[in-house]
C-alpha positions in Angstrom: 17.6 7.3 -24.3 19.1 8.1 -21.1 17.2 11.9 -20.9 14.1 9.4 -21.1 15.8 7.1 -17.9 16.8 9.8 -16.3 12.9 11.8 -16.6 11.7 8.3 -15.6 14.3 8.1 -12.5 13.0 11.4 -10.9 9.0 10.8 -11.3 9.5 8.0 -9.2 12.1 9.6 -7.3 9.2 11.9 -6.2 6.9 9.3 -5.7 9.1 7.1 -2.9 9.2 10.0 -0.1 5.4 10.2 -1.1 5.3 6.7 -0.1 7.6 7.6 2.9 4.9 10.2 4.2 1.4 8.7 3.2 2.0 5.5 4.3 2.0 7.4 8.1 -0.2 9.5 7.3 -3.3 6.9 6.1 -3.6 5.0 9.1 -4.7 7.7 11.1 -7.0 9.6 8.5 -11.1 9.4 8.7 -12.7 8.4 11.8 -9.8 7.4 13.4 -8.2 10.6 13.1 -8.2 13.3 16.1 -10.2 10.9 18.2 -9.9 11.0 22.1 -9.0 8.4 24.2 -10.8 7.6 27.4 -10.9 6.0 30.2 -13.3 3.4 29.3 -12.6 1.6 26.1 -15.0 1.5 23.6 -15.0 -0.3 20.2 -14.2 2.8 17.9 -11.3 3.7 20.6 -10.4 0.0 20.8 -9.7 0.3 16.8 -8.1 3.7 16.9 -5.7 2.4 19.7 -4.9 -0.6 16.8 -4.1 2.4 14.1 -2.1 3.8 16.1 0.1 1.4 16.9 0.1 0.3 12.9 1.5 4.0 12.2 4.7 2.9 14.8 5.2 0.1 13.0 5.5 2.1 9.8 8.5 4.1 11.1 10.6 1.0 10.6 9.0 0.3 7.2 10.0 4.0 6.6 14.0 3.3 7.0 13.8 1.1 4.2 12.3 2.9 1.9 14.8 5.8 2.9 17.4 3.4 2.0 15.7 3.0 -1.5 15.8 6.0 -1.9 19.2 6.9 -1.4 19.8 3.8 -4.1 17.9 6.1 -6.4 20.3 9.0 -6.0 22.8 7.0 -6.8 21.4 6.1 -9.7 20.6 9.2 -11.0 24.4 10.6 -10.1 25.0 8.3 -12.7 23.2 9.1 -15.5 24.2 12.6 -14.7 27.3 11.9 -14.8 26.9 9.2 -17.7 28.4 6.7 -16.4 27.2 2.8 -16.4 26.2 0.9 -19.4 22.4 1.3 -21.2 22.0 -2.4 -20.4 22.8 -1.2 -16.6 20.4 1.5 -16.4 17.6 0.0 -17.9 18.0 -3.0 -16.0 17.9 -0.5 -12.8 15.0 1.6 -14.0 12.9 -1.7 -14.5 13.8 -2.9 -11.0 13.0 0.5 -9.9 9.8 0.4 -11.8 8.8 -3.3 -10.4 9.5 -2.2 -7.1 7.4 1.2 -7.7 4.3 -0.7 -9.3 4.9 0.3 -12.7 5.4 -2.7 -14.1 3.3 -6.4 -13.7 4.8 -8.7 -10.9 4.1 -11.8 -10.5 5.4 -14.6 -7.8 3.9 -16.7 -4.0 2.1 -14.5 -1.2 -1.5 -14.8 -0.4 -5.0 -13.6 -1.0 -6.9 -11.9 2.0 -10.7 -11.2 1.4 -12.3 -8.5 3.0 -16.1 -8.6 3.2 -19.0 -6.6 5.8 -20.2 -8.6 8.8 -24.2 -9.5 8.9 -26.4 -7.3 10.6 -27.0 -7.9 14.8 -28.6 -5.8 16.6 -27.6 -3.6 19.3 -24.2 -3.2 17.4 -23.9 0.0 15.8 -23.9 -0.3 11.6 -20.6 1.5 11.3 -18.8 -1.4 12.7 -20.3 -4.1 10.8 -19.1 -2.7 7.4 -15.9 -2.5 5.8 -14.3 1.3 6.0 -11.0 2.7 4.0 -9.1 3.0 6.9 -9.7 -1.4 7.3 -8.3 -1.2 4.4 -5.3 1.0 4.4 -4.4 -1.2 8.0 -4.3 -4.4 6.3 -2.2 -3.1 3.9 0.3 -1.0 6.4 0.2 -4.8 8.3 0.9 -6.7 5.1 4.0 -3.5 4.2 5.6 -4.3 7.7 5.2 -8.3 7.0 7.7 -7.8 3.7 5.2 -7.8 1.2 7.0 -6.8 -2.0 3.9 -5.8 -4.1 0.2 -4.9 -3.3 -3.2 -4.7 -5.2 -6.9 -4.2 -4.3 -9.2 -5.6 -6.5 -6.9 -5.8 -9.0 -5.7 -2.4 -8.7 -2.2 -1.9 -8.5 -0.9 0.0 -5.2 1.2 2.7 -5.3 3.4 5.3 -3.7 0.5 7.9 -3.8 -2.8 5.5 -4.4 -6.2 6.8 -2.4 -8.3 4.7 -0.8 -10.8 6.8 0.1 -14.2 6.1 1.6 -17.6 7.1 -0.5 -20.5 6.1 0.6 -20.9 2.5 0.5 -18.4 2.2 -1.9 -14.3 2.7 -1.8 -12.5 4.8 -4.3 -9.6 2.8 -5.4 -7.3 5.1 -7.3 -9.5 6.3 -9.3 -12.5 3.9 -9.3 -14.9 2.7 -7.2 -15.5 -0.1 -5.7 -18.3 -2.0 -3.2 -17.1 -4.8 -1.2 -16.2 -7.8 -1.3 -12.5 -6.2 -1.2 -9.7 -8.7 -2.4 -6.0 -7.9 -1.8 -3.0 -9.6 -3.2 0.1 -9.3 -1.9 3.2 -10.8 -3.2 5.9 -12.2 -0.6 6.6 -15.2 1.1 3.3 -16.8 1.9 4.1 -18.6 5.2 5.2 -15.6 6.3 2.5 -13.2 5.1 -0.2 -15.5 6.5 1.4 -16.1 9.7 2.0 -12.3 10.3 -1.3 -11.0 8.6 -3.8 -13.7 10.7 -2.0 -12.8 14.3 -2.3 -9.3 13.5 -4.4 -7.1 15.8 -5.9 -5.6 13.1 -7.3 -8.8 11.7 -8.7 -9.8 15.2 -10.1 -6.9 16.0 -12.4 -7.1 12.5 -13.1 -10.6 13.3 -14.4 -9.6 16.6 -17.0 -7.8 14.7 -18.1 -10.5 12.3 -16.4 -8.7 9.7 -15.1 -11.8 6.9 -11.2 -12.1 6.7 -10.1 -15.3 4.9 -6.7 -15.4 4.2 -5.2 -18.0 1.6 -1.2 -19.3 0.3 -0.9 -18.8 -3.1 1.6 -20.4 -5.2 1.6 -18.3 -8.0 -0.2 -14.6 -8.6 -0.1 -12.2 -11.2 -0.9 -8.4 -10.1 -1.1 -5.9 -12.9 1.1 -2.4 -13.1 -0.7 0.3 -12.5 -2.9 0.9 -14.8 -2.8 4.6 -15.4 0.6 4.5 -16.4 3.6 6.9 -15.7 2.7 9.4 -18.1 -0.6 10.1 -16.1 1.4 11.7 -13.1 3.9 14.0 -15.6 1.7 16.4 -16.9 3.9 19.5 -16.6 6.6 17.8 -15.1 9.7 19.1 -17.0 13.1 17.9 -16.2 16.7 20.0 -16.3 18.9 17.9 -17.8 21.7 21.0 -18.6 
């Protein structure tokens, strides 16, 4: 039982610093990233200039996760060292789990609908629709507001999850979807919805007719993910001597 905690303990032990680094890493990436910034601002530079700002903000999100992670070392010193009860440990690897997406979480936080502006002319296409990197910056905005657990389209988000542009569609982990795209975020609402509809990032996409309605929610239900843990082991073999 514990060799099963303790294999448990160091996939997601891996995933966290993942976390730590992607979450930096995915607001500048597509075609945001690399761009130059002159004089006059334009309205892909005006949107760069927002994602760059979100990544500063993720440097204090990152401390916290640092600090979960040093929780986990602890953890794992202990199973190591076989120490704490089997009630203890698998209470801490299901915490572990909630707070990693493994498991189903429910609880208040809102709904935020993303959805493509209508056409008007003289405004280039690109900015009317809704791109990965939209995505990925409501998310960071929603992280640095407290939100305690994510999905999009009612896939779960994780430590290492893609949201990656193709085509007209978005590949969510491993599907894809067109929009309307529909995030849940678990947290405190009035706090979420305060944060989230001040945001730059949500003004900026309003600017461009692009739909954001935000909404309290009393109660929702977000699924694990749904490829499971043993989807990310393959070949993964633990020391345990």
């Amino acid at each position: 039982m514990k060799d099963k905690i303790y294999k448990t303990f160091i996939l997601i032990m891996f995933l966290i610093p993942g976390l730590i680094i992607g979450a930096c890493l995915g607001s500048v990436t597509g075609r945001y990233g690399g761009a130059e910034m002159p004089g006059v601002v334009n309205p892909e530079t005006e949107r760069h200039n927002e994602l760059a700002e979100l990544i500063l903000a993720e440097k204090e999100k990152n401390t916290e996760l640092k600090l979960l992670l040093k929780d986990l070392e602890r953890t794992k010193a202990d199973i190591i060292e076989g120490t704490g009860t089997g009630e203890e440990l698998r209470k801490e690897l299901y915490n572990v789990k909630l707070a990693a997406g493994f498991t189903e979480a429910e609880g208040p936080g809102i709904t935020v609908k993303l959805d493509d502006a209508d056409y008007r002319k003289g405004i280039s296409p690109g900015f009317l629709v809704i791109h990965d990197s939209d995505v990925t910056a409501v998310l960071n905005e929603l992280n640095n507001a407290g939100a305690q657990a994510l999905s999009v389209n009612s896939e779960r988000i994780i430590a290492i999850s893609g949201i990656i542009c193709t085509g007209p569609t978005i590949r969510i982990n491993r599907s894809r979807y067109a929009v309307p795209y529909v995030i849940h975020a678990i947290g405190e609402p009035e706090k979420l919805h305060y944060l989230l509809d001040r945001s730059r990032i949500v003004s900026l996409l309003r600017k461009y007719g692009i739909t954001v309605e935000i909404n309290k929610e009393k109660e929702l239900r977000m699924p694990s993910y749904r490829y499971g843990i043993s989807s990310l082991v393959t070949g993964l073999e633990v020391d345990t001597n």
